[in-house]
Each structure stands twice: as C-alpha cells, then as structure tokens.
N, C-alpha and C positions, 0 to 999 in steps of 0.2 A: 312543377315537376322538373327535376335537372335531367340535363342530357348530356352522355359523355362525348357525342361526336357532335359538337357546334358546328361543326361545317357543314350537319347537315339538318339540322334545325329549323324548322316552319314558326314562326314566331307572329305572322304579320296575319290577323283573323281573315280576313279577304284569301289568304293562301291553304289557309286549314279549311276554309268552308270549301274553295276550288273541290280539295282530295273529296272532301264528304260528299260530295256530289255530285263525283266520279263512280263511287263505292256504292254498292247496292247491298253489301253483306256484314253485318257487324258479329264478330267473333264474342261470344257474351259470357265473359265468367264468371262464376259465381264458388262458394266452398260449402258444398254439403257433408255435414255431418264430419271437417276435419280433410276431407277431400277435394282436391279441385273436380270442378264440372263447369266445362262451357260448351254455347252453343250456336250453330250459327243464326241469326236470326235479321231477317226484313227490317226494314229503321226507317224513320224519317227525321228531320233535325230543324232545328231553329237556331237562332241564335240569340239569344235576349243581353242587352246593356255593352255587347263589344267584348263581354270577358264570360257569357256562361252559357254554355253549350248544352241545348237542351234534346234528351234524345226518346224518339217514341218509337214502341214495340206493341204487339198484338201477337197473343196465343191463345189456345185453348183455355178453358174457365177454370179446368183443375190438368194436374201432370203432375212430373216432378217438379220442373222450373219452377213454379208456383209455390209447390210444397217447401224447396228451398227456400223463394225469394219471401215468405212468410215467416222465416226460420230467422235468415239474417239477409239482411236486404242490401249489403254492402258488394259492390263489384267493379269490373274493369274488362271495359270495351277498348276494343282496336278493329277498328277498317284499314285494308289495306289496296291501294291501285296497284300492282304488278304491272310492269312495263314489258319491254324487252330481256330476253336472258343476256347476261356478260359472260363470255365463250372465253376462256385464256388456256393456255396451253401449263400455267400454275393452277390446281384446283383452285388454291386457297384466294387465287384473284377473280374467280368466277364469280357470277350471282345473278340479282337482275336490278335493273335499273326499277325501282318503284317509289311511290310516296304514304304515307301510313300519318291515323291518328292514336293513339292511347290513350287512355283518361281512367278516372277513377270515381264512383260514384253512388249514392244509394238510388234503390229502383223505389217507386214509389206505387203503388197502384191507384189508378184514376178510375170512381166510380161515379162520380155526376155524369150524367148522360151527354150534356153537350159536351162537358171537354171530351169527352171520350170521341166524341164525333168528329170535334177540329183535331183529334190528336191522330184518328185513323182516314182524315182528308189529308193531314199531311206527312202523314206516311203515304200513303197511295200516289200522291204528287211527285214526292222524291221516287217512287218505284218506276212510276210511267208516263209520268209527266204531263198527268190530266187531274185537272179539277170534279172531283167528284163528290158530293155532299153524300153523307153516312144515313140513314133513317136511325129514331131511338131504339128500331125491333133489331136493325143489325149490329149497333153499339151495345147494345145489352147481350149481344149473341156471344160475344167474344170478350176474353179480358185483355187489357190495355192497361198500358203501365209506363212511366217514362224515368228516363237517371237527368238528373240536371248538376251538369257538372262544371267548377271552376279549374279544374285540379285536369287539366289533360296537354298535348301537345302534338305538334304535327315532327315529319320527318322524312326528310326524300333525300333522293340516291339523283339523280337527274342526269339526263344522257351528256356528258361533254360533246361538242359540238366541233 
C-alpha cells in the first residue's frame, strides 16, 4: 500500500503490532449492494510469517454484516490510537497526535469448532488481556470470521518532543 506522507509511515512489524495492541476498535468496511457500510467492531490479531496480518471478529449468526460479507466478502479495516489534540491558533495546523493501521482484505468465515475457539480466545486476550478457553456450545453460539491480510500499513503523527 503506498503512502503519501513517508514521514509518517510505520513500516517496521514490531511498530504496527505496538498500534494494534493499543486499539481495541477496528472500524470494518464493507460495500452493500453498491454502498459503503462500516462497522465498529472488537478484534483480536496475530501475525503469521512477519508480513500477514491476521484479524478475528465475532458477531451475531445472521444481521446485515453477514448478509453483506456473504454477498461480497472484500473489505478494509483501520484502527486508530488517538493521542493528544494539536491546539494552534491556524485551524488548518490543528489535530491530534495519533498512530493508525489500514489494510485491505477478504473476511473469511470460520466454522470448525476449534479454530472458532482459538480465534474467539484471542480476541478475548487482545480485549482484556486474560486467557480464556471458549467451550464448542459457545463457539457455535456465535459466528466468527477473520480478513488475513498482506496488503495494509501503519501511520503515526508522534508528539515532537
């Protein structure tokens, strides 16, 4: 993914996982019926091989999201850390100091019982930072679905010092 502002570019995985594990909220879009529709939704993350970022969700068994991500399963996440606000007496130099991922990905839905399980242990890990094993009755209680993606990139603003 190119970025027009390099200088402010996360490039290094170690620095992109930091933001992800900062972030408890992934903004999730998706395009129903020619429409955009995103949503905020809970994550948990992995990283497999140094270059592919794997991301798990859990929702309801039917909805929209679902009905969409059935339809076309193509989308793009962004978490973002929000810092401090940047106060300037020019609007246009105002803002805040934060760090952000973006990516691009298909969603996938997970129905073997145990991925479903390691996939909503670690979501739950990333959420609260406890180790909790899933049973097969509440893996099957909910759908689970995850985007694994090559295609994304970090980005931060960082307070000068």
């Amino acid at each position: 993914m190119q970025m027009r502002r390099k200088d402010r570019e996360v490039s290094q995985i170690a620095d992109i996982e930091e933001i992800l594990f900062n972030c408890k909220t992934c903004h999730f879009a998706m395009v129903d019926d020619g429409q955009p529709y995103v949503v905020p939704l809970s994550f948990g993350y992995e990283i497999v091989n140094e270059n592919v970022l794997v991301l798990y969700f859990h929702s309801a068994p039917e909805g929209r999201k679902v009905d969409v991500l059935k339809r076309n399963n193509r989308v793009c996440f962004e978490m973002a850390d929000e810092g401090e606000p940047i106060r300037s007496e020019t609007p246009c130099n105002s803002g805040y100091y934060f760090s952000s991922v973006i990516g691009f990905g298909d969603a996938e839905f997970i129905t073997e019982a145990d991925e479903k399980q390691k996939a909503l242990s670690i979501l739950f890990k990333h959420q609260t930072g406890k180790d909790v094993g899933f049973t097969i009755e509440q893996a099957d209680s909910v759908c689970v679905f995850k985007v694994e993606s090559s295609d994304f990139s970090g980005k931060k603003k960082p307070r000068e010092h």
